[in-house]
C-alpha positions in Angstrom: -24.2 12.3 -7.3 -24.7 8.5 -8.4 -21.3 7.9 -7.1 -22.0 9.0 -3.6 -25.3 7.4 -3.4 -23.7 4.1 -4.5 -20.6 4.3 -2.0 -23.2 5.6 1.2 -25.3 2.2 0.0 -22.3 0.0 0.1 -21.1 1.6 3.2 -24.4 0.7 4.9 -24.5 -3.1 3.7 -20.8 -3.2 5.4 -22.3 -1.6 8.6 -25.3 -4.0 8.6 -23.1 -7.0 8.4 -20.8 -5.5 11.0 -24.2 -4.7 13.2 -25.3 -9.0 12.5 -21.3 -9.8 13.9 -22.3 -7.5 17.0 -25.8 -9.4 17.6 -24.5 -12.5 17.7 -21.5 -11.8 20.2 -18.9 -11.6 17.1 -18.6 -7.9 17.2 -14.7 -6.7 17.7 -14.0 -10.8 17.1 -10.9 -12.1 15.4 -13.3 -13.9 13.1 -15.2 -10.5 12.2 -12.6 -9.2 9.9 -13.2 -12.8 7.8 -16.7 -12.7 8.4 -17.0 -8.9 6.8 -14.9 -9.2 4.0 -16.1 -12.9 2.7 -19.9 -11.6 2.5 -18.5 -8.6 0.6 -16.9 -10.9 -1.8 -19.8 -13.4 -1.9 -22.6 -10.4 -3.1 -19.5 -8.9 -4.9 -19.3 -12.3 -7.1 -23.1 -13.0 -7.2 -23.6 -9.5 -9.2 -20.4 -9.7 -11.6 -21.8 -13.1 -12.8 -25.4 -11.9 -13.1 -24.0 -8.5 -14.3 -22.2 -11.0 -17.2 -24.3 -13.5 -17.4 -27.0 -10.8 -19.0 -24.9 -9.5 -21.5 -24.6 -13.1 -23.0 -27.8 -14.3 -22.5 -30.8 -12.1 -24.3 -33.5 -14.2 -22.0 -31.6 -13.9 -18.8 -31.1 -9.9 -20.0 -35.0 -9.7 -20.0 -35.8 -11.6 -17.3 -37.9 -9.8 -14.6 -36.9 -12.5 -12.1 -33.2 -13.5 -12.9 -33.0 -16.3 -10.5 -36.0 -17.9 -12.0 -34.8 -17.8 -15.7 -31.2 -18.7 -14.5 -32.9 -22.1 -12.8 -34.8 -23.0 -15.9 -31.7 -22.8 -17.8 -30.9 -26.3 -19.4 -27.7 -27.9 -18.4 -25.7 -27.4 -21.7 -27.0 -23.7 -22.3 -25.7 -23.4 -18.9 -22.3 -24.9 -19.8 -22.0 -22.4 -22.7 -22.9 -19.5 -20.8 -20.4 -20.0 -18.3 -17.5 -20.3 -20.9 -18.8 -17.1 -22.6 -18.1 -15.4 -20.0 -14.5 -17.3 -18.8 -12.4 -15.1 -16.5 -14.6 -11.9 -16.4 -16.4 -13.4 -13.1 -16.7 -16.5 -11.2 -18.9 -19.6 -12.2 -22.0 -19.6 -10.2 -24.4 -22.6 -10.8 -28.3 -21.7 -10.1 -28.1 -22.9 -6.6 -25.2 -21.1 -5.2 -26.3 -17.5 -5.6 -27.3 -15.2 -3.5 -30.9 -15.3 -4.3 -31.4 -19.2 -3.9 -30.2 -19.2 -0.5 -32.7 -16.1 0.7 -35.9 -18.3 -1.1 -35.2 -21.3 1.0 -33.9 -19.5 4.9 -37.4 -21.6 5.6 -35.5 -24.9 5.8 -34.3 -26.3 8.7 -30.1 -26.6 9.4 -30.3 -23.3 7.2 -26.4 -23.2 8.2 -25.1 -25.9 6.6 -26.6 -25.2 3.3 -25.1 -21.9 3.8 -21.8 -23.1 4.7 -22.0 -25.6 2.2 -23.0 -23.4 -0.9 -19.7 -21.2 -0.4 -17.7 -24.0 0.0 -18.9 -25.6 -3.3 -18.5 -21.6 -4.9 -14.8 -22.1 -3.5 -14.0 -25.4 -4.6 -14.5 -24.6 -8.5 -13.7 -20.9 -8.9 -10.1 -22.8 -7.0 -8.1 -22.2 -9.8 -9.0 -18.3 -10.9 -9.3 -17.4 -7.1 -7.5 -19.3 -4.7 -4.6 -17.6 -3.0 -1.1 -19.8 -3.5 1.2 -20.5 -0.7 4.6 -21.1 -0.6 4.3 -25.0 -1.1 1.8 -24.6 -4.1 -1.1 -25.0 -1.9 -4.3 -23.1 -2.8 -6.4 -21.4 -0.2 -10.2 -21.6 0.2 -12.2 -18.5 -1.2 -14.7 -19.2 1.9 -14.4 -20.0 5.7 -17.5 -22.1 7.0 -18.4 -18.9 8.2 -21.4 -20.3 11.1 -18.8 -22.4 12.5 -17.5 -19.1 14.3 -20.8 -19.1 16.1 -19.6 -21.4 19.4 -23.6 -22.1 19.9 -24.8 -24.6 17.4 -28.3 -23.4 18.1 -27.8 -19.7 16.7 -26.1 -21.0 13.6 -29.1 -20.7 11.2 -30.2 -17.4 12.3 -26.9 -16.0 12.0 -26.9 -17.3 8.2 -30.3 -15.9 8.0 -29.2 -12.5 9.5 -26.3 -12.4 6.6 -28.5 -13.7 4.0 -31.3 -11.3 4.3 -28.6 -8.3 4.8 -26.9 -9.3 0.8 -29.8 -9.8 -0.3 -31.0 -6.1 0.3 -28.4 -5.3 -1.7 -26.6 -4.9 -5.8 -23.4 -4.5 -7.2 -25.3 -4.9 -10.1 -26.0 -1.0 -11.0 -22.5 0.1 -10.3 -20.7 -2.6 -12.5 -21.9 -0.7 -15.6 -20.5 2.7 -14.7 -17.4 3.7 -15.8 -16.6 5.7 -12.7 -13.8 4.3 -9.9 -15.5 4.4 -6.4 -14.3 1.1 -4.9 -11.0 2.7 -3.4 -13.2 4.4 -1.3 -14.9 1.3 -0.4 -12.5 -1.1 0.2 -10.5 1.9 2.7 -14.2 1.6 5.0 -13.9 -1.8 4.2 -10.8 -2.5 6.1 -10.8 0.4 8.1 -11.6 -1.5 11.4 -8.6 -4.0 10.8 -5.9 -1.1 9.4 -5.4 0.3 13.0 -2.5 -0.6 15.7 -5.6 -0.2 18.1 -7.5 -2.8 16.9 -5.4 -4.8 14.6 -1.9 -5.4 12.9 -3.3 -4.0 9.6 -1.7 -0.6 9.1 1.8 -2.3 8.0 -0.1 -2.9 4.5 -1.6 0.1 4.0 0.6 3.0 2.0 -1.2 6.3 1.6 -2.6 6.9 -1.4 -0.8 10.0 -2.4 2.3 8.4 -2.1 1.2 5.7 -4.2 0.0 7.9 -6.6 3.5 9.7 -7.0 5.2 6.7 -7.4 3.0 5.4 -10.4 3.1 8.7 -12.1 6.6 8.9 -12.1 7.3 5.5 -12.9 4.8 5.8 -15.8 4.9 8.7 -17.0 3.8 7.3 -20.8 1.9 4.6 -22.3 3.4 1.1 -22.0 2.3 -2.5 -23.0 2.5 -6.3 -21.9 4.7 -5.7 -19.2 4.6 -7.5 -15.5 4.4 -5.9 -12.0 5.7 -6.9 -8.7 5.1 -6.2 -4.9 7.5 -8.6 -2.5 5.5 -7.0 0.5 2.4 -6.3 -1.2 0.0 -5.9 1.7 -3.8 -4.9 0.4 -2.5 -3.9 -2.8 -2.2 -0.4 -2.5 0.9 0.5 -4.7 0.2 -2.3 -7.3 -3.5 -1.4 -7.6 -1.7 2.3 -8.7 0.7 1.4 -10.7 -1.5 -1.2 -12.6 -3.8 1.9 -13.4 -1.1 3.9 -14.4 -0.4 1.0 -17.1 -4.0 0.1 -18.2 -5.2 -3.1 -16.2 -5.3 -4.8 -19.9 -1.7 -4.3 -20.6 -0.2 -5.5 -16.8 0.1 -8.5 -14.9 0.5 -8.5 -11.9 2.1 -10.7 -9.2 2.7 -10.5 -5.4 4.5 -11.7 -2.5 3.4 -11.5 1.7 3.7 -13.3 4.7 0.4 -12.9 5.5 -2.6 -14.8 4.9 -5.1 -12.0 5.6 -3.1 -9.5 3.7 -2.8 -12.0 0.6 -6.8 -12.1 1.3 -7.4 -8.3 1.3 -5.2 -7.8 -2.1 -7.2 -10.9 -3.7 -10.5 -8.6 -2.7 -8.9 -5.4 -3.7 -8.2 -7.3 -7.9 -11.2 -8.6 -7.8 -12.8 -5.0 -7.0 -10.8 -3.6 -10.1 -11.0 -5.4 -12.8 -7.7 -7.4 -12.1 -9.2 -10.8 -11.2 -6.7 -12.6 -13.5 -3.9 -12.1 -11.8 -5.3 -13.7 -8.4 -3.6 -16.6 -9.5 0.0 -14.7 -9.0 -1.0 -14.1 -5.2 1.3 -16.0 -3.4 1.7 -16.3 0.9 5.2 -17.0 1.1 7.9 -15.3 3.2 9.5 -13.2 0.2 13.2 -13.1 1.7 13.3 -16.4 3.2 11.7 -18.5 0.5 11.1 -16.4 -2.5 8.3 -17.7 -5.2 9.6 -16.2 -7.7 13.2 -16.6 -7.5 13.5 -16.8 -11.3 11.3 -14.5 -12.4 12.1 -11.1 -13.5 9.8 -8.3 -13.9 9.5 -5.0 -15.4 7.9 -3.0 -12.6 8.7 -3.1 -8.9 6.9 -1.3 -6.6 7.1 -1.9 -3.0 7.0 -0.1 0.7 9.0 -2.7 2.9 8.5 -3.4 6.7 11.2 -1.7 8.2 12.1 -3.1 11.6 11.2 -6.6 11.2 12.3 -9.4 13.6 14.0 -11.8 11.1 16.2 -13.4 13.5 15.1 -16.9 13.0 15.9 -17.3 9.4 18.8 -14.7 9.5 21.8 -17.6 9.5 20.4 -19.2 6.4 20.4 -16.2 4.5 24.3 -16.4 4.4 24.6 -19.7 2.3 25.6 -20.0 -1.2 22.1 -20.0 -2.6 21.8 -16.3 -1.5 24.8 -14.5 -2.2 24.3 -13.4 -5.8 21.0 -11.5 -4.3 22.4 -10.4 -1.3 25.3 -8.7 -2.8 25.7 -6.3 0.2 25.4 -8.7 2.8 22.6 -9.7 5.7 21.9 -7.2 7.9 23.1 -8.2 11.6 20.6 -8.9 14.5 21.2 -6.5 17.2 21.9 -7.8 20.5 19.2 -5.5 22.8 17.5 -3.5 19.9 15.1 -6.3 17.9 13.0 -3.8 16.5 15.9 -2.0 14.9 16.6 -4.7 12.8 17.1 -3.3 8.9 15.0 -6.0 7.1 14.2 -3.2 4.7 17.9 -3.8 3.0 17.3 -7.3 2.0 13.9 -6.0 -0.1 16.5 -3.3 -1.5 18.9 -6.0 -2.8 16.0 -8.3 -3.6 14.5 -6.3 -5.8 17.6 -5.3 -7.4 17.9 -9.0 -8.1 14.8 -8.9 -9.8 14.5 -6.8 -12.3 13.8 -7.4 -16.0 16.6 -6.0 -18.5 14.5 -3.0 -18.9 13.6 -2.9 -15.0 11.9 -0.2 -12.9 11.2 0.4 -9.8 10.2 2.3 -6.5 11.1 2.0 -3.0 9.5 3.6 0.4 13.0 3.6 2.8 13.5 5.5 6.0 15.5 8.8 5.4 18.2 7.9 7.0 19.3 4.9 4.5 19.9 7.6 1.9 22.8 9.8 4.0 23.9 6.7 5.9 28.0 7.4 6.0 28.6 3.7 5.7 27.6 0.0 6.3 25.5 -2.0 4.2 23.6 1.3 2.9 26.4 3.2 1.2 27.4 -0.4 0.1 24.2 -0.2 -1.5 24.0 3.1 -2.0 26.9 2.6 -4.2 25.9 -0.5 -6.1 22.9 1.7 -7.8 25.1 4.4 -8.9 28.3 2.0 -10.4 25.1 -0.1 -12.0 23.8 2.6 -13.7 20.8 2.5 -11.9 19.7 5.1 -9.8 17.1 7.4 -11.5 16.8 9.3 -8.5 14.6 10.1 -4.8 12.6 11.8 -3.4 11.9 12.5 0.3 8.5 12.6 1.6 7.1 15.0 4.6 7.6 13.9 7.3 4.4 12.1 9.1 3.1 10.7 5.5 2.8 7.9 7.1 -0.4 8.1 10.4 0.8 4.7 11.9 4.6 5.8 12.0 6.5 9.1 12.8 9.7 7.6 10.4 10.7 9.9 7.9 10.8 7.9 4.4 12.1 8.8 0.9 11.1 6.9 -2.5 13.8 5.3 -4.3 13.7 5.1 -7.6 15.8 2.5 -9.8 16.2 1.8 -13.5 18.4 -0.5 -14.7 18.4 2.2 -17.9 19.5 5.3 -15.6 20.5 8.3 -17.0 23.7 8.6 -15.0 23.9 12.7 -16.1 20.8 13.1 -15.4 19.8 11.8 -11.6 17.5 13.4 -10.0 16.9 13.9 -6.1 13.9 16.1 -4.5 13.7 17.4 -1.3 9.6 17.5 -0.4 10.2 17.9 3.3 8.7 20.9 3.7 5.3 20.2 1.2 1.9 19.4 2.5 0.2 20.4 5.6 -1.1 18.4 8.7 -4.2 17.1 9.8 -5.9 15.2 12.5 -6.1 11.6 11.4 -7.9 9.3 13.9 -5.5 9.7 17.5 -2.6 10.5 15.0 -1.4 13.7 13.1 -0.4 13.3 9.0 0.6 15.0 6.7 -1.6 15.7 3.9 -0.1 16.8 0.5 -2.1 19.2 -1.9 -2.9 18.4 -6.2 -0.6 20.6 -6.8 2.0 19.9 -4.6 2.2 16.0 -5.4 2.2 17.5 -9.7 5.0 19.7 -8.4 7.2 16.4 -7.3 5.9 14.0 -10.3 6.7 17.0 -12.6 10.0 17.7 -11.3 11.5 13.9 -11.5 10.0 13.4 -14.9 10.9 16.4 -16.5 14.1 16.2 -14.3 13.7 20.0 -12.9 16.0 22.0 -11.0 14.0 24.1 -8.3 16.1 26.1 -5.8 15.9 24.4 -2.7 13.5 21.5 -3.8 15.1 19.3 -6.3 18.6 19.0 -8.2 19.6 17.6 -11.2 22.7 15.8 -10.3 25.3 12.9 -12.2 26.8 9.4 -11.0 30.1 11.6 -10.8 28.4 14.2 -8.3 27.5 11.2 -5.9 30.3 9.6 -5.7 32.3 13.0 -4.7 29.6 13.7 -1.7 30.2 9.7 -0.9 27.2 8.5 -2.0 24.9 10.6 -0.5 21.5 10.9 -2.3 19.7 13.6 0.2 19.0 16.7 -2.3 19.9 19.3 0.0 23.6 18.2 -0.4 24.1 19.7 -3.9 22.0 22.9 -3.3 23.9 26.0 -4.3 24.8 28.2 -1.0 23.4 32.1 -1.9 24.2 35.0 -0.4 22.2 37.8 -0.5 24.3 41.2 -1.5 21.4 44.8 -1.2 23.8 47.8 -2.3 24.5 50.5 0.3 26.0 54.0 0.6 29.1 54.4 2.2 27.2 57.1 4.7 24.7 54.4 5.5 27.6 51.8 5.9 28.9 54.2 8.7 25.6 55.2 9.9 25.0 51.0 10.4 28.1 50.7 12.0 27.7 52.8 14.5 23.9 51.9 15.4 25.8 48.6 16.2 28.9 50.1 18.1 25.7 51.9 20.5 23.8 48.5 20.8 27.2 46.7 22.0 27.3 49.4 24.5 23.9 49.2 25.9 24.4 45.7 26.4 27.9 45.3 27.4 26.7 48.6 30.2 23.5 46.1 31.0 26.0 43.2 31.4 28.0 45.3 34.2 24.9 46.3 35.9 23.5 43.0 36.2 26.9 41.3 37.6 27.4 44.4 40.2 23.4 43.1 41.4 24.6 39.3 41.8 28.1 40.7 43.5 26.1 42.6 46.2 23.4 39.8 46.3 26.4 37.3 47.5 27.9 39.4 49.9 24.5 39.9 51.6 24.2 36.7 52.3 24.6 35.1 55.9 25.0 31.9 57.2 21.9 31.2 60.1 
């Protein structure tokens, strides 16, 4: 029960700040989504450096008023405290928590002490927290969040209204359970700005079960010191899975998105799981057109890539020398009337390729129809992972997995140590079972039924009319195809019968035939006389 009490008090300090947004005219605001999400982090931050700071410091542990003993710190115990701790939570100097600022709301321009307090928590936390960008830039952990208030006069009650909200609230309880709850929270965190109603979020959210699948079938036993990477990484979703599929102590990870607020929910979503490390490796860039990590090869690839795209404006540079060796199979071509057709998922395909380690894996969400495709750049592809030896093998999802899209998707899987005699290809169409979800229906799969795929690909399982166990030799003869269904044996059902009941069937069928064919002649003499009564008025 702890759990649920500590996710229903976390829930209601989200729903308090949201409530302070709609008081002050912000509520449903394009600024609201930053607004929400930077408090988080700020109360978030406060309690993992208090939460640390007491396990180094036996006064600060048995302080009844941490703030207090935290200010009458001397500078250089101060000092060593903060490197005790290092990378296990942000620096926070005595006047930039969360407490300081609630003991003086009193003073007047209340806002720009506010504003200026995060600013300063932003400006040396810059190198474990700041988001990169293409250029090397770093980000700023904090907006100067009263500046979205348009009247200068409500600025320090708006500060005030936040402050007194995080301050009615801890972290502090939950960091010391071992139990994983902040899934949960970050999905009602976001859940506002992960609609096509009320924002552009749901293009970086990948259900969890999918997620799930993937990690378990990628991981299926313990591995150490490898890397993982997400070239559309959105909020984090598969990485967050794979990474605990691996052990957060034996994984880097690193990322890749064009957007800003997306590179800002994964940041949140590492920080909430133990994985603030790898912030650093966050980088805003756009992945096809101007890769960060060009040269880098990783050992993990997970990633569930926007499928239609506009990439028309950097389509033509694509072509030039630079690209080729990663674009083996060519740039797709930009349709003439149908923009949102545009197959931006094949360049991720190759680019990943391109970027796997020696001892590479990874896993692919693609629409359905790339793995039957009868030609073009996806049997071109198609073929490239079969003839490289790397193909492990795919599954294919229900259909509506997916509540913002109705696109059928399969999961690639790719190893650049395949077993070629041993690919295999599942056919989960017909698993799971659907469920209202908002103004959408989606399909929901069951425990058992996502263990039946995982087990089936790992233990490489051949289940009649579910999964196959196929080789690189059997794909090529089908050209190409990797849908499961095509290599399903065709049975035919034989029940032994008598030779009387043969007969008897026979003729039960010879008196139907008549019944019908004597309907048939009764029914056209009724339209013959119907036409001949007719008359012209």
């Amino acid at each position: 029960m702890t759990d649920l009490i500590f996710i229903t008090q976390t829930k209601q300090l989200i729903d308090s700040l949201k409530s302070v947004c709609a008081n002050f005219g912000l509520g449903n605001d394009g600024n609201e989504f930053k607004i929400i999400t930077q408090l988080f982090l700020y109360r978030y931050i406060n309690d993992k450096f208090s939460y640390e700071a007491r396990k180094q410091d036996e006064t600060l542990a048995k302080a009844e008023d941490f703030q207090a003993a935290l200010e009458a710190m001397h500078a250089d115990d101060f000092t060593h405290l903060v490197a005790l701790i290092g990378s296990k939570a942000p620096a926070l100097k005595p006047g930039e928590t969360v407490a300081y600022l609630y003991n003086r709301q009193g003073q007047e321009n209340f806002a720009s002490l506010f504003d200026a307090t995060l600013q300063a928590i932003s400006v040396h936390n810059a190198g474990l927290f700041s988001i990169t960008s293409a250029g090397g830039a770093k980000d700023s952990l904090f907006d100067q969040l009263s500046l979205f208030i348009a009247d200068t006069s409500q600025r320090d009650a708006f500060c005030r209204s936040l402050i007194s909200r995080l301050a009615a609230f801890s972290f502090e309880k939950m960091l010391g359970e071992t139990y994983d709850f902040f899934a949960t929270i970050f999905e009602y965190l976001i859940k506002d700005y992960n609609s096509d109603s009320g924002g552009k979020y749901a293009e970086y959210y990948t259900p969890h079960a999918a997620a799930r699948i993937m990690a378990a079938i990628m991981v299926p036993g313990p591995v150490k010191h490898v890397t993982c990477y997400d070239p559309s990484a959105g909020s984090g979703t598969l990485l967050l899975n794979i990474a605990h599929a691996i052990g957060e102590n034996n994984c880097t990870i690193y990322s890749e998105d064009i957007s800003q607020k997306a590179a800002g929910m994964l940041r949140l979503n590492l920080l909430l799981n133990n994985l603030s490390r790898s912030i650093p490796n966050i980088v805003k860039t756009n992945t096809i057109a101007a890769p960060y990590y060009l040269d880098k090869k990783f050992d993990y690839i997970v990633s569930n890539p926007p499928f239609k795209l506009d990439f028309s404006d950097f389509r033509n540079n694509l072509l030039n020398d630079n690209f080729k060796d990663r674009f083996f199979a060519g740039v797709p071509n930009v349709p003439k009337s149908r923009k949102e057709a545009m197959a931006i998922y094949l360049l991720f395909i190759q680019h990943i390729m391109y970027s796997l380690s020696e001892k590479g894996k990874a896993a692919v969400i693609v629409p359905t129809g790339f793995i039957t495709a009868r030609g073009g750049m996806e049997r071109n592809i198609r073929e490239a992972l079969i003839e490289r030896n790397m193909l492990r093998g795919v599954v294919s999802m229900p259909g509506n997995m997916f509540a913002s899209t109705g696109t059928n998707v399969s999961v690639l899987f790719i190893d650049k140590n395949a077993d070629a005699a041993g690919i295999v290809l599942v056919d989960a169409s017909a698993l799971g079972n659907m469920v209202k979800d908002g103004k959408n229906q989606r399909t929901v799969l069951s425990a058992a039924e996502e263990q039946r795929i995982i087990t089936a690909m790992n233990e490489k399982q051949a289940q009649e009319h579910f999964s196959a166990v196929v080789t690189a030799a059997d794909i090529r003869n089908k050209n190409y195809t990797f849908a499961a269904g095509q290599f399903f044996d065709v049975k035919t059902a034989y029940v032994p019968i008598t030779a009387a009941a043969f007969q008897q069937r026979v003729n039960d069928f010879s008196q139907d035939i008549d019944r019908l064919f004597a309907a048939s002649a009764e029914l056209e003499r009724a339209i013959k006389q119907q036409l001949e009564g007719l008359r012209y008025a």
